[in-house]
N, C-alpha and C positions, 0 to 999 in steps of 0.2 A: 683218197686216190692211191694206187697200187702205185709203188716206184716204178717196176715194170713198164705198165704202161707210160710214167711219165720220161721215164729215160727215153725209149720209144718216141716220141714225141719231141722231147727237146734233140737228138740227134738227127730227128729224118729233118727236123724245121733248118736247123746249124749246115748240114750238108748239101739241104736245096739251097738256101741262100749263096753259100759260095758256087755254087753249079751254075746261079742264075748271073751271079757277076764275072761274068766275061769279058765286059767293058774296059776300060781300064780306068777311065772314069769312075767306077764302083769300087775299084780294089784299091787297096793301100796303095801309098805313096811311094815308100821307105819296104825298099827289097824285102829286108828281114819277115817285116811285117804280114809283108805278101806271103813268103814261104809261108810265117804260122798258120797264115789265115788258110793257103793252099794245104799245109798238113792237115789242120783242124777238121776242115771241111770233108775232107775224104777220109782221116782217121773216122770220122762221123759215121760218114755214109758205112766202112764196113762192116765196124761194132755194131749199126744199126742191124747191119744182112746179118752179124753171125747171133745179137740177140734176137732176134723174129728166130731164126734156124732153130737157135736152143730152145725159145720158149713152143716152140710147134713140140718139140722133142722130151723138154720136161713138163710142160705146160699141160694144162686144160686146153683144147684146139681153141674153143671162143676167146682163152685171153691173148696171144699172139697175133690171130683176126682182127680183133677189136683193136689192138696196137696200129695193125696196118690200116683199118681203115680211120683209123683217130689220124694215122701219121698224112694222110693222104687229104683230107679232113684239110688239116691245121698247114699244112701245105699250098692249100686250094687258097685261105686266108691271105697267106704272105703271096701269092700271085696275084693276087683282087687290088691289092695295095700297089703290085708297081714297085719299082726300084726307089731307093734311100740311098740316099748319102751317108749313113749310119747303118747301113748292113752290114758292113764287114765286121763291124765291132759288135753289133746283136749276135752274128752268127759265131763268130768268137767265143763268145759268152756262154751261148746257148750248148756249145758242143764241146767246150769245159765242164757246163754242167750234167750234161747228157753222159757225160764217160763218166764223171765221179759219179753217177748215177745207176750207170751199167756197172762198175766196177764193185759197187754196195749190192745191187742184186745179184749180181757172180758172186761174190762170194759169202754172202748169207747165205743162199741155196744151195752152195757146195757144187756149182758148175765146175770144180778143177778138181773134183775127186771121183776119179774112178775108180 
């Protein structure tokens, strides 16, 4: 499986999860927490927009599409299930690994050399 796609994937899942816990019920306890979990989740989401951006722009068009509809995909999964009580710490997790994800595909590709 390409990192591409799976960075893709682990950020759009990390940045719905926090979007869908609005509750307060669903979100951490302990402030701090909440901020991470609030940074996390929208750190997510944008590296998710600015990887799809880059990969339409370095990319083959099919692998960027396939990202989004994978992301859209794996999305639809974590909707079918419904809220957890362990969301906030999957999404955590998830969008931890999604950036050191994005971050190894940036720059093996050379996304910061122009």
């Amino acid at each position: 499986m390409d990192v591409y796609f799976l960075a893709l994937i682990l950020l759009s899942v990390g940045a719905f999860i926090e979007a869908r816990c609005s509750t307060p019920g669903l979100r951490p306890e302990d402030d701090q927490a909440d901020r991470a979990f609030r940074f996390l989740g929208r750190s997510a989401f944008g590296i998710w927009l600015f990887l799809l951006a880059w990969g339409f722009w370095q990319l083959a068009w099919w692998q960027p599409l396939a990202g989004l509809v994978g992301s859209l995909a794996a999305n639809a999964l974590v909707l079918q299930y419904g809220a957890r009580p362990f969301w906030p710490g999957v999404s955590m997790g998830l969008s931890l690994a999604g950036l050191f994800a994005a971050s190894w595909v940036l720059t093996r590709d050379g996304a910061f050399s122009f």
